[in-house]
Backbone as numpy.savetxt, mean C-alpha at the origin, in Angstrom:
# Nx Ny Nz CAx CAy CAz Cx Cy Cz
15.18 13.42 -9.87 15.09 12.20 -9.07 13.67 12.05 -8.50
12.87 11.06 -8.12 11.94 10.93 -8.21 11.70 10.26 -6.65
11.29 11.06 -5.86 11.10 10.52 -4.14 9.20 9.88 -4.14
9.29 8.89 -2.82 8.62 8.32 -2.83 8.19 8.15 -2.03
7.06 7.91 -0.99 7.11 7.28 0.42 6.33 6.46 0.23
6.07 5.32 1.08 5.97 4.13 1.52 5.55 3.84 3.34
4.20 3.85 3.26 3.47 3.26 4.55 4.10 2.24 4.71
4.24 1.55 6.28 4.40 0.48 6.46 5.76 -0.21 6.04
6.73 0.73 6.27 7.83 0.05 5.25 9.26 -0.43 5.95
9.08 -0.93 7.46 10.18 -0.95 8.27 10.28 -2.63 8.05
9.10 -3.37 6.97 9.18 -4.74 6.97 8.33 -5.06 5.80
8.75 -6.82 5.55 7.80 -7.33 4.59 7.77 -6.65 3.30
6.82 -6.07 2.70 6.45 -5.49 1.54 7.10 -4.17 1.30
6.50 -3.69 2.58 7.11 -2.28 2.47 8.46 -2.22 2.36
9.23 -3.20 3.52 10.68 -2.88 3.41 11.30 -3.26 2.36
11.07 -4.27 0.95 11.46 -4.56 0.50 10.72 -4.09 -1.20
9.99 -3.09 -0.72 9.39 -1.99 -1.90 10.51 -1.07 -2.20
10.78 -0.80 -0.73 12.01 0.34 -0.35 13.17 0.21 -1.07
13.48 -1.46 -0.79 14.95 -1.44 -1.24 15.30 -1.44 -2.47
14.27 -2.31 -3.40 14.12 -2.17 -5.00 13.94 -0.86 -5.62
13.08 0.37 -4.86 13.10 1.75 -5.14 13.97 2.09 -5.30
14.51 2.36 -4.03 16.16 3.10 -4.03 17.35 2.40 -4.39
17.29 1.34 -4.75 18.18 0.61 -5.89 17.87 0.57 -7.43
16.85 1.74 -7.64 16.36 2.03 -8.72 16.64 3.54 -9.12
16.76 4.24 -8.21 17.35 5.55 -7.65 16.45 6.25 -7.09
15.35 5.90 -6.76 14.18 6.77 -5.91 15.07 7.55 -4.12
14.91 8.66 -4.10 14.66 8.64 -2.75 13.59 8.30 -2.23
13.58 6.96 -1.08 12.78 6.66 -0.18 12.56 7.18 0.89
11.53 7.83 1.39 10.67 7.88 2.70 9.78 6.76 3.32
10.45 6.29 4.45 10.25 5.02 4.79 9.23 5.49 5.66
8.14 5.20 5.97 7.16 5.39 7.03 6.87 4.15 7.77
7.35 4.56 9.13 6.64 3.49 10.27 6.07 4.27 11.21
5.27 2.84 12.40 4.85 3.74 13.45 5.69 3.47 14.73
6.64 2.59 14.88 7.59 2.96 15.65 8.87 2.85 15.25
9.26 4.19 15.91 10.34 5.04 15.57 11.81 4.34 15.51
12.18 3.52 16.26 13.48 3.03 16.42 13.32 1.84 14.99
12.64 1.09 15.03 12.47 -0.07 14.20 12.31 0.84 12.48
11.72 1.84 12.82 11.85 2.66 11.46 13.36 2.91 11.33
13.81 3.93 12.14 14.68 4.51 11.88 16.21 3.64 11.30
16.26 1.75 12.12 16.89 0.64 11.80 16.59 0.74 10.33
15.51 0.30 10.07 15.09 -0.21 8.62 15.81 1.22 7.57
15.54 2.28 7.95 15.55 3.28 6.79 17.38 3.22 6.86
18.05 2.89 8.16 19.76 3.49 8.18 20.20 1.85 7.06
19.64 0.62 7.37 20.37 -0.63 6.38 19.77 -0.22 5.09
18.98 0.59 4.61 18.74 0.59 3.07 19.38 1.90 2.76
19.52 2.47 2.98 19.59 4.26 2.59 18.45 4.79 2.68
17.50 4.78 3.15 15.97 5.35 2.76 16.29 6.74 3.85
15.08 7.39 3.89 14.72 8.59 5.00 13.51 7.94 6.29
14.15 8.05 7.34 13.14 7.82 7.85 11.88 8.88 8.69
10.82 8.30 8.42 9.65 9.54 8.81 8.87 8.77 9.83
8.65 9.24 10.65 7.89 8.88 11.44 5.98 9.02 11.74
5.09 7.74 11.45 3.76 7.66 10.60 3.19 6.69 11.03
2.16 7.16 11.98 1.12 6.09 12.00 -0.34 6.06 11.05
-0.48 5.63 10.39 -1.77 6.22 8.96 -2.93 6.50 9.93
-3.31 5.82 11.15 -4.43 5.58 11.80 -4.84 7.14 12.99
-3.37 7.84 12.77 -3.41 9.00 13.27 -2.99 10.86 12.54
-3.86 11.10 12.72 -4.44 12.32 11.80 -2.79 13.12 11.91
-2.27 13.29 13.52 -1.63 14.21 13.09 -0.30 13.81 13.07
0.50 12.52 13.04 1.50 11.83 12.75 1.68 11.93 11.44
0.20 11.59 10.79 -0.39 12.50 9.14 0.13 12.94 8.29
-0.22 14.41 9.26 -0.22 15.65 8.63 1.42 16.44 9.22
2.16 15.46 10.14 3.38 16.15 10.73 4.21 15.65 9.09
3.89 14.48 8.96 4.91 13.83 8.14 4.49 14.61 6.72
3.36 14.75 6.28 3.22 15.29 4.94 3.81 16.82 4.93
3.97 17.86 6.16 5.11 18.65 6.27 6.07 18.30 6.42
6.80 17.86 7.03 8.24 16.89 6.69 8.47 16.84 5.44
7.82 16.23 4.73 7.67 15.61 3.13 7.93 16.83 2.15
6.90 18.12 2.33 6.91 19.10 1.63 7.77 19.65 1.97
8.07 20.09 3.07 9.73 21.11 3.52 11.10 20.39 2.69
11.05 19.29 2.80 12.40 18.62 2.03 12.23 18.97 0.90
11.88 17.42 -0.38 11.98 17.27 -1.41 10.55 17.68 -2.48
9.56 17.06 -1.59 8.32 17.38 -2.00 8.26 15.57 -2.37
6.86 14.87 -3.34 6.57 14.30 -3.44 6.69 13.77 -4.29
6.75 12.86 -5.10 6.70 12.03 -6.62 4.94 11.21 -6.41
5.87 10.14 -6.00 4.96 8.69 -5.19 4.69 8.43 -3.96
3.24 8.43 -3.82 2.92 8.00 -2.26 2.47 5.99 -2.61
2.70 4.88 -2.07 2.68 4.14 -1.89 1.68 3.74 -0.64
0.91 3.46 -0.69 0.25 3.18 0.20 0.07 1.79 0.99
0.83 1.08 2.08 0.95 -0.25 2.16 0.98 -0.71 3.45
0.76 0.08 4.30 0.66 -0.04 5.91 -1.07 -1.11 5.62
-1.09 -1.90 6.38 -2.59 -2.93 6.59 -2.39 -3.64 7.53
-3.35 -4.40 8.07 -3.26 -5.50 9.03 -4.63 -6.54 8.69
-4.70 -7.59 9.07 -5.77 -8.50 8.79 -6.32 -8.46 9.93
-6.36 -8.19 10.90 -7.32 -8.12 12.67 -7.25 -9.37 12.50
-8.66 -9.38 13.38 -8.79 -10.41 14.42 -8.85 -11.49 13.69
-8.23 -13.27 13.78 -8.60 -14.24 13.11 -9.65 -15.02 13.86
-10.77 -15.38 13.36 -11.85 -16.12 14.40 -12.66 -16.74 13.64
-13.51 -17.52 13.56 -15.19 -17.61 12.76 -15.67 -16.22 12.73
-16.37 -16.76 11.52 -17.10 -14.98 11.26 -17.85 -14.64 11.50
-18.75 -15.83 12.71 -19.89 -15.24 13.47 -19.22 -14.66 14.86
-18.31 -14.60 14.73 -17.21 -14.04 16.19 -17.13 -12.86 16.16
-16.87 -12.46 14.99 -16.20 -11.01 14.73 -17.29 -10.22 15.20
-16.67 -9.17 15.59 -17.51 -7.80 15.98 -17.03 -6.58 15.61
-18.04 -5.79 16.26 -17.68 -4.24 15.07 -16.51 -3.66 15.38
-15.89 -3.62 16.66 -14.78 -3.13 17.41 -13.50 -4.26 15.99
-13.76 -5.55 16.16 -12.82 -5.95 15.22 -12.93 -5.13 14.35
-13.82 -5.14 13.13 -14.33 -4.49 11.99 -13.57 -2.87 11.72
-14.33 -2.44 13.07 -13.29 -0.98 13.05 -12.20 -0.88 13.02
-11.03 -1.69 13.77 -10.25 -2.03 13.39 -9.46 -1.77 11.79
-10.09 -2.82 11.49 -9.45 -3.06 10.37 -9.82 -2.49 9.74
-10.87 -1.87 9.76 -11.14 -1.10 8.31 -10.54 0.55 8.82
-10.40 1.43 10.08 -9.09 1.88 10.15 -7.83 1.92 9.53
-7.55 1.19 9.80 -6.02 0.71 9.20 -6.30 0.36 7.54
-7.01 -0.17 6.86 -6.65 -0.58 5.52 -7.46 0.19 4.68
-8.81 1.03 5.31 -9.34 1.85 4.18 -9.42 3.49 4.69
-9.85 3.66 5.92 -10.04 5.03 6.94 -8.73 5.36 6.18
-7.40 4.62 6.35 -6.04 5.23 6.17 -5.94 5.43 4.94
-6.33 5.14 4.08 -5.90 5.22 2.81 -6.63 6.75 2.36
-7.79 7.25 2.59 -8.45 8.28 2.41 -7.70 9.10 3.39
-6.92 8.79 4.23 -6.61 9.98 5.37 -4.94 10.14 4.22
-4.25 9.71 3.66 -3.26 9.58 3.25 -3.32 10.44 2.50
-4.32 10.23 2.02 -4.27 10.77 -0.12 -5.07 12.53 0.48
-5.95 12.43 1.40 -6.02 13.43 1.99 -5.37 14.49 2.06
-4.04 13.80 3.21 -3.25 14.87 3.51 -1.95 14.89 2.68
-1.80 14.11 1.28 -0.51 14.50 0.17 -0.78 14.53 -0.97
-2.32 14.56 -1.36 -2.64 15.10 -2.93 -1.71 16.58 -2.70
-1.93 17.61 -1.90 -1.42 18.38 -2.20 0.32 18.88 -2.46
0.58 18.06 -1.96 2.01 17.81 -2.05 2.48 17.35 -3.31
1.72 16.11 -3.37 1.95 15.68 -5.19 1.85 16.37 -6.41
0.33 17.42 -6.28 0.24 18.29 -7.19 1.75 19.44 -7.89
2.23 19.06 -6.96 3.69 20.15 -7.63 4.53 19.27 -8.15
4.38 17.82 -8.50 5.05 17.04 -8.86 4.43 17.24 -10.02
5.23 16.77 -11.19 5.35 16.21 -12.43 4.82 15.11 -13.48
5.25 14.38 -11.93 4.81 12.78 -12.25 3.77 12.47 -11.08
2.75 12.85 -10.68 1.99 12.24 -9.23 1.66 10.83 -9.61
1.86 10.17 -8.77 1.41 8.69 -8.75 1.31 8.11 -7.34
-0.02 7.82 -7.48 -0.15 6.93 -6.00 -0.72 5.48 -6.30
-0.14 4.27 -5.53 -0.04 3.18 -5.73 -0.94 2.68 -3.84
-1.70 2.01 -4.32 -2.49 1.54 -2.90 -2.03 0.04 -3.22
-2.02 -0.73 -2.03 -1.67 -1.94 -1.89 -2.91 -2.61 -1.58
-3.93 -3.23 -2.73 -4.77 -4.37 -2.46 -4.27 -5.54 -2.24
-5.68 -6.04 -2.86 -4.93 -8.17 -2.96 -6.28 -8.83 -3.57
-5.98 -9.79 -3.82 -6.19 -10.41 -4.78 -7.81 -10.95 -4.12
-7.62 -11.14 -3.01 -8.12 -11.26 -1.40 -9.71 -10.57 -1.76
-9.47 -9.41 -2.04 -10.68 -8.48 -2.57 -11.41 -8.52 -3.52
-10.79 -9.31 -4.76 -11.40 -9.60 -5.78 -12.49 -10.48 -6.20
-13.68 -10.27 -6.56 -14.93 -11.11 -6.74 -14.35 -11.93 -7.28
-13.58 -11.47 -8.41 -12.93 -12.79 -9.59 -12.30 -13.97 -9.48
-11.77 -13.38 -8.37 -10.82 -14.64 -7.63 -11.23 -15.38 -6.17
-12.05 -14.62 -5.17 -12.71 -15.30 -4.09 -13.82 -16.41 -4.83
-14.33 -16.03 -5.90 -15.65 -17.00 -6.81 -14.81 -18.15 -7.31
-13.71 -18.34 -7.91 -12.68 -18.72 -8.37 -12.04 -20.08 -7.57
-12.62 -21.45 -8.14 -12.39 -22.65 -7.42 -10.50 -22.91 -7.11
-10.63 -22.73 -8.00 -8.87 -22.71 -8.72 -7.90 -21.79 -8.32
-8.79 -20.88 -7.55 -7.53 -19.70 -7.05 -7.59 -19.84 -5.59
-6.05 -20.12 -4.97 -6.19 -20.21 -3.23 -7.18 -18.91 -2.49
-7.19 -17.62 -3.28 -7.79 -16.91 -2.26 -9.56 -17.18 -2.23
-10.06 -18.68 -2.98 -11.53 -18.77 -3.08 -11.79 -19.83 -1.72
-10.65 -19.93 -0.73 -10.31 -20.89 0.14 -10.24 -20.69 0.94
-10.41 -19.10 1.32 -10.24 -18.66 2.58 -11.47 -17.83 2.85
-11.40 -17.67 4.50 -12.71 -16.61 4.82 -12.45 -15.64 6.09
-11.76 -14.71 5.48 -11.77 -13.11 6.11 -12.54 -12.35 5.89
-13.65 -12.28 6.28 -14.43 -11.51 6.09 -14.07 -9.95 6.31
-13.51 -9.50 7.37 -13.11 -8.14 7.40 -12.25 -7.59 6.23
-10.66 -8.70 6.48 -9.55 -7.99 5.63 -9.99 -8.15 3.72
-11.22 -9.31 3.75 -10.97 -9.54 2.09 -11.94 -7.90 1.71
-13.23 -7.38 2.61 -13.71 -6.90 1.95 -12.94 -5.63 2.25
-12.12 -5.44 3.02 -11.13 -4.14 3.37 -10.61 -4.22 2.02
-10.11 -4.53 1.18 -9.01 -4.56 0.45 -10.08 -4.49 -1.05
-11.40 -4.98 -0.95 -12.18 -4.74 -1.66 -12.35 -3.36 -1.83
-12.46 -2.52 -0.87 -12.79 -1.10 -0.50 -11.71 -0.22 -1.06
-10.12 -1.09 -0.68 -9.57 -0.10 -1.25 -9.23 -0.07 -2.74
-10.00 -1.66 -3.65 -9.45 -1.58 -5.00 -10.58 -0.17 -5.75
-11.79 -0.10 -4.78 -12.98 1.13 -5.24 -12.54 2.52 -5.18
-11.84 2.02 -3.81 -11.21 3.75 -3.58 -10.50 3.91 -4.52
-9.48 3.42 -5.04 -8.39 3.23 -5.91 -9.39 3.82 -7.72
-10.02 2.95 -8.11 -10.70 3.46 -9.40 -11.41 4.81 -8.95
-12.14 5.22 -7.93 -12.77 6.72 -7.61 -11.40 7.26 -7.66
-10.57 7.60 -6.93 -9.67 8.30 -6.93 -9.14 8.42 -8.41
-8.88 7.33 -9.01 -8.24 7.51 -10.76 -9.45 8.61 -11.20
-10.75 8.67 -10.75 -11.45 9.25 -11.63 -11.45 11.11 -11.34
-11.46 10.83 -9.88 -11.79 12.29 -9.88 -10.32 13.01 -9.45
-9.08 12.21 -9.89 -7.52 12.93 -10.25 -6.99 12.71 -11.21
-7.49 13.34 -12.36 -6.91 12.13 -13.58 -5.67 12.60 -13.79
-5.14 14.19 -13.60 -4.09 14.40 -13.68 -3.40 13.68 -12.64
-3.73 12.65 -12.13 -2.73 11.66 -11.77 -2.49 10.48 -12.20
-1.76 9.16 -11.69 -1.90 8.08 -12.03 -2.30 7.42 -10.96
-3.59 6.72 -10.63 -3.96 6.44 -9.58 -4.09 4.53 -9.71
-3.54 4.12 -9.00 -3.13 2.23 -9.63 -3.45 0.96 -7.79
-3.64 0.22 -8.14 -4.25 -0.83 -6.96 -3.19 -1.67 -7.30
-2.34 -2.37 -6.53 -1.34 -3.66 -6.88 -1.93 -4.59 -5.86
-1.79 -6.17 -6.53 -1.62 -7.08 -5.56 -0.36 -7.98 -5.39
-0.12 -8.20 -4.61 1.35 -8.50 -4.36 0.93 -10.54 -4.44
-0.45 -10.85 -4.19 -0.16 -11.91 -4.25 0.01 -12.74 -3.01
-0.37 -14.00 -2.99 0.38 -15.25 -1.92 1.77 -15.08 -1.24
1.82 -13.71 -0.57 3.47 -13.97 -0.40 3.74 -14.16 0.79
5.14 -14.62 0.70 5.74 -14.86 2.29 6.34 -13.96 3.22
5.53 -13.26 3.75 5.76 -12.53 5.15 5.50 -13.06 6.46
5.93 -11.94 7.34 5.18 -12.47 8.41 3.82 -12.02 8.39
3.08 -11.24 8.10 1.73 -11.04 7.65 0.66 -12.44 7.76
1.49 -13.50 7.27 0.98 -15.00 7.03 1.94 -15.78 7.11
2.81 -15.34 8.74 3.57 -16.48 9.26 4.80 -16.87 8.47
5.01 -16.13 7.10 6.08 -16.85 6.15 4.99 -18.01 5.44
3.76 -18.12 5.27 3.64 -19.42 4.26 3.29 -18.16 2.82
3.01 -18.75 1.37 2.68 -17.92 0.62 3.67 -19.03 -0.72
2.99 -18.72 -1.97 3.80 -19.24 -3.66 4.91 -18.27 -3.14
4.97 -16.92 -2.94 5.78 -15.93 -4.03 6.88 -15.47 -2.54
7.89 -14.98 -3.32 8.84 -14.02 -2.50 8.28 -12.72 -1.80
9.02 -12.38 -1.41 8.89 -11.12 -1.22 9.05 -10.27 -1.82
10.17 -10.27 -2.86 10.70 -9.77 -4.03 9.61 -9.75 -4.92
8.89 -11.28 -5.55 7.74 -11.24 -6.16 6.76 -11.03 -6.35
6.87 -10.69 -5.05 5.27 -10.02 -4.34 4.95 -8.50 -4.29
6.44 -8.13 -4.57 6.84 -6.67 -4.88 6.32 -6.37 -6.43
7.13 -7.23 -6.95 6.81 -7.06 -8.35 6.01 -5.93 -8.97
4.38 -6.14 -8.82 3.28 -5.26 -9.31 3.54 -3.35 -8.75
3.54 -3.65 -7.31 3.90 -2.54 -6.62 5.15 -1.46 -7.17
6.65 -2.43 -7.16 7.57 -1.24 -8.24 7.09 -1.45 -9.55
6.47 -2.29 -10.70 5.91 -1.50 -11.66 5.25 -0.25 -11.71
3.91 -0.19 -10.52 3.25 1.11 -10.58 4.35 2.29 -10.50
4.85 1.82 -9.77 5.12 3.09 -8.81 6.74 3.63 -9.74
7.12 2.94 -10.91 8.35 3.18 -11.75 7.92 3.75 -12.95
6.52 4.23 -13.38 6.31 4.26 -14.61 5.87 5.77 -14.88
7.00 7.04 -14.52 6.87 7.89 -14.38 6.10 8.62 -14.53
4.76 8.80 -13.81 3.79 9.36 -14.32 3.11 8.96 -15.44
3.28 8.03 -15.92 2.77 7.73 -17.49 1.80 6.02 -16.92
1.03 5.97 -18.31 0.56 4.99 -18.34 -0.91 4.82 -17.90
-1.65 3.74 -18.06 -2.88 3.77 -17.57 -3.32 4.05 -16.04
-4.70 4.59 -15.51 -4.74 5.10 -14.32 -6.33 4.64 -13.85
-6.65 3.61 -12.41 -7.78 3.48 -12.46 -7.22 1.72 -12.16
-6.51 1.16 -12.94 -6.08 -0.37 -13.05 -6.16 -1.16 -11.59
-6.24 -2.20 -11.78 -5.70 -3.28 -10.60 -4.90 -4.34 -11.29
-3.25 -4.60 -10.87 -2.84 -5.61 -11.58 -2.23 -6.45 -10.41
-1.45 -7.68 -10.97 -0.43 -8.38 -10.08 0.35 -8.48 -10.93
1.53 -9.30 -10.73 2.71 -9.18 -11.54 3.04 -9.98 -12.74
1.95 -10.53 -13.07 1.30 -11.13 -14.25 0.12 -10.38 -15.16
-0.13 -9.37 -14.97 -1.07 -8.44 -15.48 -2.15 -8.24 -14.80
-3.17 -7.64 -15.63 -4.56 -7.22 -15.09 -4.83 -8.34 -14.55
-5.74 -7.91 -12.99 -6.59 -8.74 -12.33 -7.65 -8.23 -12.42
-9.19 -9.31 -11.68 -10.34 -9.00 -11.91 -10.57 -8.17 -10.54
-12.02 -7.44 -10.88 -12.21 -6.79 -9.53 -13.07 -7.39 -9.04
């Protein structure tokens, strides 16, 4: 059986990464950073709940023991983010900046940090980071694509950062599968509920990576229509 955890997963993406997992037969490890709203989310799906803030070292490193004492690891999912502050972008400041780049890239290196080693006894290691489309030169340049319409300067180039981290990491783990998903225009609260896609659809890319047992190409960025640009 093939366990999994999942940043960020008491809602939105995450929670509904969860439920398609373990209706797939994954054991889920649901990670939030508060505990009751986790522990809700993980008892209506069947998941495990762990208790995880990415932005703190040893919430971390408690949970990646947790993780190893049980089952051990398959898939780490990486999907906890936030967009900070919304303002003009001569507003923003570095305290925003830190922020966010905390939470969507600091965390992602603190993650893979503290459960490469955990994964290594797996079979199948696969870690799946949650970009967006948001990050992509291809598509911010891109008249025709809604994300060439917007201007986040923090969260688009956060998510930029992590489609880089995402190809470095494919390179220097190849005995893994190391993959970037974008979920796309979707409707969370993330963006109020506006967005094209479901939540379900927005999932899409995310349970591909993260179902393809160890196998398959490593290094990629897709959405649920195939390769995207970087």
């Amino acid at each position: 059986m093939t366990t999994t955890l999942i940043t960020g997963a008491n809602k939105g993406l995450g929670y509904e990464t969860a439920r398609r997992l373990i209706e797939a037969g994954h054991t889920v490890w649901m990670g939030a950073r508060d505990a009751e709203r986790g522990k809700k989310a993980a008892d209506e799906l069947g998941g495990r709940f762990v208790q995880l803030d990415v932005t703190n070292d040893e919430t971390v490193a408690q949970a990646a023991q947790t993780i190893t004492d049980a089952d051990g690891l398959d898939v780490l999912i990486n999907n906890a983010g936030i967009h900070g502050t919304i303002t003009d972008a001569d507003e923003l400041t570095a305290a925003d900046a830190a922020e966010v780049y905390e939470t969507n890239v600091v965390s992602v290196v603190r993650m893979i940090n503290a459960f490469v080693p955990v994964l290594r006894a797996s079979r199948t290691p696969t870690i799946v980071n949650v970009s967006s489309g948001m990050g992509s030169f291809g598509t911010v340049l891109n008249p025709e694509r809604i994300e060439s319409q917007l201007i986040m300067p923090l969260y688009q180039s956060s998510k930029s950062a992590v489609t880089m981290l995402t190809v470095q990491y494919a390179k220097a783990l190849p005995e893994m599968r190391v993959n970037a998903a974008d979920p796309g225009f979707t409707q969370t609260d993330f963006n109020e509920g506006h967005g094209h896609f479901t939540v379900t659809e927005g999932t899409d890319a995310i349970v591909e990576l993260a179902t393809r047992n160890g196998s398959g190409p490593t290094g990629t960025f897709i959405d649920r229509d195939g390769t995207m640009p970087f």
